[in-house]
C-alpha positions, 0 to 999 in steps of 0.5 A, a space after each residue: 500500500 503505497 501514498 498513490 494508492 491512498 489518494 486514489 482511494 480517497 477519490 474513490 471515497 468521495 466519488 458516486 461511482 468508480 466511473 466518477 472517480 476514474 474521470 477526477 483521475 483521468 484514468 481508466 476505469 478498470 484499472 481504478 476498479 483493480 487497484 480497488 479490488 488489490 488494495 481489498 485484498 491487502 486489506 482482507 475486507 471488503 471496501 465499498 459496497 459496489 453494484 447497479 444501485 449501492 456505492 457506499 463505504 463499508 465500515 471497513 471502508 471508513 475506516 481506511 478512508 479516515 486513516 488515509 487522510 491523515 497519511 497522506 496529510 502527513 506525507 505531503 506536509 513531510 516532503 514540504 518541510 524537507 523542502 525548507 528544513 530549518 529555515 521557518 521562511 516557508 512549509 506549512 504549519 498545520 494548527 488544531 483549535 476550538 472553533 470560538 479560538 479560531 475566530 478569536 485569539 487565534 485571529 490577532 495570533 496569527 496577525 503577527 505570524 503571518 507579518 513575520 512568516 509571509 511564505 508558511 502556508 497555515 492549515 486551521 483545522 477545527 474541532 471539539 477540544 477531543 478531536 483538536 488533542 487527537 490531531 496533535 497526539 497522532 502527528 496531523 498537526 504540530 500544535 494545537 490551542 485549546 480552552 481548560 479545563 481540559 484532560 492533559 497529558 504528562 507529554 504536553 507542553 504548554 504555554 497559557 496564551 490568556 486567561 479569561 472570566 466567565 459571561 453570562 448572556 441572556 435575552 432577559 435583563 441581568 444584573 452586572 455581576 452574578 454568583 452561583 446562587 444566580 446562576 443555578 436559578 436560571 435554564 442554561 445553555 451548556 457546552 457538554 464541558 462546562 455542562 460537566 464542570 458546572 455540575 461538579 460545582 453544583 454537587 459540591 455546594 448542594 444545587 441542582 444545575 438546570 441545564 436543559 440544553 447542552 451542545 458542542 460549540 459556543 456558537 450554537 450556544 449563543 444562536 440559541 441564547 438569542 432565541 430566547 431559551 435560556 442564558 448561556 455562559 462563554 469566556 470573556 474574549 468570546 463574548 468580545 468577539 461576538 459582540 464586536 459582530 453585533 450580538 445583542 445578547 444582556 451580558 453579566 459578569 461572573 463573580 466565581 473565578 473557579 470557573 475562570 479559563 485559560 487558552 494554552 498552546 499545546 505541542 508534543 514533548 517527544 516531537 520536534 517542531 517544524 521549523 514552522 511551528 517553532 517559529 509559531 510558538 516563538 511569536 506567542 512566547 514573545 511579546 507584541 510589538 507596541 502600537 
């Protein structure tokens, strides 16, 4: 199994049929039927499920296909990183976030990289805090900056990028400033993480979360907070980031630093850092030019 046939199969995966595929590859199409019957026995698993009306992926299937697209994202970024070995004055730097950091911190970060290192190609891959951990562990991307809480890892090295209060928002009025006793008397809209780390809370100090809504994404949080279905809560920076796009949502402050969060910048101690990334990771760790 080498990198071409993986990126045929990737083609053949997101293609309707195998004459659709073998056009995209400007091939025939039975030799693009053979090598998808060799790699299936390569394999010892049927692939995609094929006849006059199925062409699907078997689960088999999905799994190689998932598999194949971080192989071959790792091969093109390693011939492109020997092309400028050491020189951090071009490659790619591939980067897992959150989505509210890609929008946020993530934005004024790479202002000041992408001044310094005009020829880096920057690859944002976004994802919950589970996934964007897994693309760096694995080796798809070099880094990755992420929200706590979060479940760290002896192997991580971290930087504290910033630190940020709570906000809750509602469409109803609010007072400036709120506590857990206020907090727990309203219907909230959750991220699953701070839903988990809100109802630790709650167990410690004898209240009952009510959190009828939990989702992924703050985004999706604040889109139904203006719907009127309950308040939510977000870092600080977030709600900046929003309100700056015209949310109108009632904010207040929340007293409780417990629930307080920083974003970190994580990479692998056991992996060298593309001259890319290293030079990433110095720009965080230095600090911004004054206006």
């Amino acid at each position: 199994m080498d990198i071409n046939t993986l990126k045929n199969f990737i083609v053949l995966a997101e293609s309707e049929s195998v004459s659709q595929a073998a056009r995209k590859l400007y091939m025939a199409q039975s030799a693009l039927s053979n090598r998808l019957r060799a790699l299936e026995k390569e394999c010892g698993a049927l692939l995609i499920e094929r006849d006059y009306h199925n062409f699907r992926l078997t689960e088999s299937g999905r799994v190689l296909y998932e598999r194949a697209l971080k192989i071959v994202e790792l091969a093109d970024a390693a011939v492109n990183d020997v092309h400028v070995a050491d020189t951090g004055e071009g490659g790619t730097l591939n980067i897992a976030v959150t989505p509210s950091l890609a929008t946020g911190i993530l934005r004024d970060i790479l202002r000041r990289y992408r001044s310094q290192h005009p020829a880096v190609t920057v690859r944002i891959y976004e994802g919950s805090t589970p996934s964007v951990l897994d693309r760096m562990e694995d080796g798809s991307c070099d880094i990755a900056l992420v929200r706590t809480p979060y479940t760290r890892n002896q192997t991580y090295e971290t930087m504290v990028v910033d630190d940020d209060r709570m906000v809750i928002l509602s469409a109803q009025k609010l007072d400036q400033n709120m506590g857990y006793d206020d907090l727990f008397a309203l219907p909230l809209i959750l991220t699953h993480r701070y839903t988990a780390m809100l109802t630790r809370i709650a167990e410690r100090i004898g209240r009952t979360l009510d959190a009828p809504v939990q989702c992924e994404e703050i985004a999706t949080c604040i889109s139904l907070a203006e719907a009127g279905l309950g308040a939510t809560m977000i870092p600080y920076s977030t709600f900046e980031n929003h309100r700056r796009h015209g949310l109108r949502l009632n904010h207040a402050l929340l007293e409780e630093e417990e629930c307080n969060t920083a974003c970190e910048l994580l990479r692998m101690k056991t992996r060298r850092l593309s001259a890319a990334a290293r030079a990433f990771w110095e720009t965080i760790s230095s600090p911004a030019p004054s206006l």
